[in-house]
N, C-alpha and C positions, 0 to 999 in steps of 0.2 A: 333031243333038241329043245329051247326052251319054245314055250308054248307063245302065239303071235296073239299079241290083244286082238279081243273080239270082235270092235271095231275095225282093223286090219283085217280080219279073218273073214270080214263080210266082201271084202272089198270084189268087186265082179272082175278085174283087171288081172286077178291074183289069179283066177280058175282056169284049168284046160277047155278045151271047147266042149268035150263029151259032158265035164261035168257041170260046165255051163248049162248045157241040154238037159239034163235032167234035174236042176236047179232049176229049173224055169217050167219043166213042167208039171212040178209042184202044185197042188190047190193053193191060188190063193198069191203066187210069187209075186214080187217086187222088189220093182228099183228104186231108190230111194236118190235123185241127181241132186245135190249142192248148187247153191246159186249164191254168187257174191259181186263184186265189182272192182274196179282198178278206178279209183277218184278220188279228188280231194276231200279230207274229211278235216279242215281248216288248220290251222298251225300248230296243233298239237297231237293230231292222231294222223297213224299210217294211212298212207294208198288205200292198203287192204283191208282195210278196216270190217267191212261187208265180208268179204271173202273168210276174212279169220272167223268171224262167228259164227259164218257158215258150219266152216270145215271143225271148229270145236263143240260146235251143239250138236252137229248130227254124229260127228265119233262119240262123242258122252253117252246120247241118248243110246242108241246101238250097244254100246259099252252094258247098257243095263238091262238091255232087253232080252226075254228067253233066249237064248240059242237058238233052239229049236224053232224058231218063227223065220217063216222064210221071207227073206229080206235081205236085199244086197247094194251097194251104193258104187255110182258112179263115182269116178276124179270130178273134181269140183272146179264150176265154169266161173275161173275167174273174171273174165272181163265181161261187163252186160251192158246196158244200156243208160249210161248217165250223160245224154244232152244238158239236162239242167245246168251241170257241173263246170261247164265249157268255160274258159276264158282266169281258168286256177290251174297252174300247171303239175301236170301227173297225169291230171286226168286221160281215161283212156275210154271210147264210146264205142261201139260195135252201132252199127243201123241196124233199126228195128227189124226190116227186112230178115238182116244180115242170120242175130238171133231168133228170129221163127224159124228161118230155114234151116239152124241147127239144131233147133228141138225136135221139130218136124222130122229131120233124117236120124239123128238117133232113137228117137220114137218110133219110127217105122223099122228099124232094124230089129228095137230090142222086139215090139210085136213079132217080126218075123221068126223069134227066137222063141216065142211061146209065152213070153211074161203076161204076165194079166194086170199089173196094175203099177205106174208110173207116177213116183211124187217129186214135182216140182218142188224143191227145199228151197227160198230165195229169201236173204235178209237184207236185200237193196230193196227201200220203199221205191224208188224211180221206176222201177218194172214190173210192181204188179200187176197192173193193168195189163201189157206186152204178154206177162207168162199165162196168164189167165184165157186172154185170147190164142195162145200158142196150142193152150192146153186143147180148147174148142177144136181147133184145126184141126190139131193133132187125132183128137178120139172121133173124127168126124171121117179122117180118112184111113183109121185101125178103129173099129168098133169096139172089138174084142180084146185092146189094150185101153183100162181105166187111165184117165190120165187127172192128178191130184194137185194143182198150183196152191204151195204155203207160202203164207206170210210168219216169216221166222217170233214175231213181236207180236202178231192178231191170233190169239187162242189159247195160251197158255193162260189158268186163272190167278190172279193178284197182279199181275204186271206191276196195273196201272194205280194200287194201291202203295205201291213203293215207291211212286216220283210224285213230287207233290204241283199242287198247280202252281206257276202258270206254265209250270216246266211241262208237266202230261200235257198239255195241250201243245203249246209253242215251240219243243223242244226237238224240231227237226230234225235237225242233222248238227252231229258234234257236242250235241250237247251233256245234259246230268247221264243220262243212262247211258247213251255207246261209251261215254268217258271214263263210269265208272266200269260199268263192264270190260275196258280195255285195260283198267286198274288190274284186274282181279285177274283176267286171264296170261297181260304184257303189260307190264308198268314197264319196261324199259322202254317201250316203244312210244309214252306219252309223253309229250315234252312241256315246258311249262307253261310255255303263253296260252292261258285260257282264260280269254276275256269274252261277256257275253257281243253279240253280235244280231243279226237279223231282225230286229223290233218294226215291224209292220208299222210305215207311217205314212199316211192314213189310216186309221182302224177298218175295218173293211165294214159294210153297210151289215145292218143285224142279215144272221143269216145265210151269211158268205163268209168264207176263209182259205188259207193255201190247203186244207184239208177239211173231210168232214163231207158233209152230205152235196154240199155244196160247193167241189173245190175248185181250185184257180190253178191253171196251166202256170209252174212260175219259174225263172231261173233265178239261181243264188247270188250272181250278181246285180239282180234286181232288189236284192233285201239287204245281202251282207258285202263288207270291204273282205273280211277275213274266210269268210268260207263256212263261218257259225252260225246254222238258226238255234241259238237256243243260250241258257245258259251252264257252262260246266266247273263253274266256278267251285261248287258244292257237291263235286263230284271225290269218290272215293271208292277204296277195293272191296269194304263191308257192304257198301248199297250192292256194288259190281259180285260179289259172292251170291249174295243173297238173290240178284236179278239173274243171273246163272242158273241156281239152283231152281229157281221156279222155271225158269225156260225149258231147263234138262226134263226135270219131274211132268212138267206138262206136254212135254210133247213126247215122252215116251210113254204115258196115260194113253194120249190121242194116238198113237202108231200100234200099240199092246193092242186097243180094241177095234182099230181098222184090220190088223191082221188076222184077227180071232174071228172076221165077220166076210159073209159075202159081200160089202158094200165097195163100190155104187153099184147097179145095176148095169149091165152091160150085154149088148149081143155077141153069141156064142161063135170062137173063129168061123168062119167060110170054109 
């Protein structure tokens, strides 16, 4: 029979229950869950937009990693929590509520199943905050399940050596990078009207901005007509290659040596 990409081969959906059970009680085991979104990403990129880079950074990374590192990924939660998004049609928002109480109970299952360490994969900025506190919740009522909230874009090194300014800074949603990146992975799925959009008017007072140390609660009808913060005018598949390739390499860097390690620290099951 031929042989199932190694990615596929990790999948936890694909195991019987026994060998789930001893998969899990593995030194060291992990789930690795996918997080993306169902929203506008303005008139020239899909729904899925979040969701697809999800589901193709963490198969790639996977794809490259020992075998032998035990590691297994859930189906990827496509709908999450994009209020901002409201009032551009597709859009689809779950209540914050709604997703804690789903991380919450699959967390406590896969704990009961013996895992020790659960990573939140999420490439919607709208929910870091939400997965972050989910994560808290979470390890607070499974001690002995580490629980790991990613931001798909915060960690990988050069990123932000490949988009130039004032795109790295202002280039929220829709713009040079998801665009190229959606170049590189589905050009058929980008369409052509890519006009910039969102230009903050008023500059905001030094020290203040929609992100950054200091950010502003904001929605997108507040800034754009189109659904664009940003520009993706000078968007293409070689930037989209190359922002790929540093995603893939950097976070199978960062996964190689969280699995090689006892980290974080955690109390041992009850």
């Amino acid at each position: 029979m031929p042989q199932l990409p190694q990615s596929s081969a990790r999948e936890l959906a694909r195991l019987r229950w026994p060998e789930l059970a001893r998969q899990a009680a593995r030194p060291g085991s992990t789930v690795i869950w996918p997080f993306g979104a169902i929203e506008q990403h303005g008139p020239h990129l899909p729904l899925a937009t979040d969701a697809l880079f999800a589901e193709r950074i963490c198969s790639a990374v996977l794809e490259r990693l020992d075998p032998e590192l035990p590691i297994w990924r859930l189906p990827i939660q496509s709908i999450g929590f994009s209020p901002e998004h409201r009032g551009f049609a597709g859009t689809l928002s779950l209540p914050a509520s709604t997703l804690l109480a789903v991380v919450e109970a699959v967390g406590r299952e896969l704990a009961a199943a013996g895992f020790q360490r659960l990573i939140l994969f999420n490439a919607h900025g709208g929910q870091i905050a939400l997965l972050e506190v989910a994560a808290r919740s979470l390890h607070a009522q499974c001690p002995a399940l580490a629980v790991l909230p990613c931001f798909l874009w915060r960690g990988p090194e050069g990123i932000g050596s490949l988009i130039p300014e004032p795109e790295r800074s202002d280039g929220l949603h829709a713009g040079l990078a998801e665009t190229s990146l959606m170049l590189h992975l589905e050009p058929g799925l980008v369409g052509p009207e890519r006009q910039p959009d969102g230009v903050v008017s008023p500059p905001p007072p030094q020290g203040w901005g929609l992100e950054g140390e200091a950010p502003t609660a904001w929605l997108t009808r507040e800034l754009s007509d189109t659904g664009v913060i940003g520009d993706p005018r000078g968007a293409d598949s070689s930037l989209g290659e190359a922002l790929f390739e540093r995603l893939v390499e950097g976070w199978r860097r960062r996964l190689d040596a969280l699995l090689r390690s006892d980290w974080p620290p955690r109390l041992p099951p009850a």
